[in-house]
C-alpha positions as CSV (number, residue, x, y, z in Angstrom):
1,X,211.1,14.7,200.2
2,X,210.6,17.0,197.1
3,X,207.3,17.4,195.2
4,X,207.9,15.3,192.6
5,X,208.4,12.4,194.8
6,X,205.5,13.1,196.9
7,X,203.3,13.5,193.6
8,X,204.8,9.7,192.4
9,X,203.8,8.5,195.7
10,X,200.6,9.9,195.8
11,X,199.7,8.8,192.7
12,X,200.4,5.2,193.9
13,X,198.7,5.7,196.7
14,X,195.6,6.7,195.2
15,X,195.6,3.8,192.4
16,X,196.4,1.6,195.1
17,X,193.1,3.1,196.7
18,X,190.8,2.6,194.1
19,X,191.9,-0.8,193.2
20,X,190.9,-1.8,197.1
21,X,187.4,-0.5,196.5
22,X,187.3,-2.1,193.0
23,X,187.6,-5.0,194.6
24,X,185.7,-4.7,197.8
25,X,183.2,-2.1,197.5
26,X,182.0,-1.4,194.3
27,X,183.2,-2.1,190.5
28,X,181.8,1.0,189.9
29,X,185.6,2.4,191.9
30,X,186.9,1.4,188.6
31,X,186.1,4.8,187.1
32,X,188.3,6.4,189.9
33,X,191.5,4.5,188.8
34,X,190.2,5.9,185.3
35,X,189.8,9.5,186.2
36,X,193.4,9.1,188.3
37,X,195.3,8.0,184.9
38,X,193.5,10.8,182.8
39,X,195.1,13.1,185.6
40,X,198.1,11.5,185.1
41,X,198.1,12.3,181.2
42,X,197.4,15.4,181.6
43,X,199.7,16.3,184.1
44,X,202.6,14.5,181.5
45,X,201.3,16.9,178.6
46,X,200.8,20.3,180.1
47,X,202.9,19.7,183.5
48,X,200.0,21.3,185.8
49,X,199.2,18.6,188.5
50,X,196.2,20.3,191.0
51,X,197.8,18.1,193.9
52,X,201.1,19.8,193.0
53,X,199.9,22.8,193.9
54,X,198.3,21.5,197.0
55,X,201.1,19.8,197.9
56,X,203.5,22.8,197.2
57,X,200.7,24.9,199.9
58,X,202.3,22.1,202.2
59,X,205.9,23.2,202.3
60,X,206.7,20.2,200.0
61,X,210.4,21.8,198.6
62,X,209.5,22.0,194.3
63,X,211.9,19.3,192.4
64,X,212.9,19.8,188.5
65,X,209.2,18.4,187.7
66,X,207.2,20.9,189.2
């Protein structure tokens, strides 16, 4: 799997996440799923993701992305 998969999955993943403790923990979750979209926006306008580079330190193979 290349990085910029595993980055488009994790994403998922983690929105997926905070929706699930939107709903059954807290509505307060809801500011995860916002600070995961501001991530997402600013890795789209500067192309630095931080869980690319963690994700790189795990021998995830870089795609044309990242």
């Amino acid at each position: 799997m290349t990085l910029d998969k595993a980055i488009l999955a994790f994403a998922g993943l983690m929105v997926l996440l905070s929706v699930v403790l939107t709903v059954w923990v807290s509505p307060l979750f809801v500011w995860f799923t916002v600070f995961i979209g501001l991530n997402l926006l600013q890795s789209a306008s500067t192309g630095l993701c931080p869980a690319a580079f963690v994700l790189r330190k795990l021998g995830f193979r870089p795609g044309p992305a990242f």
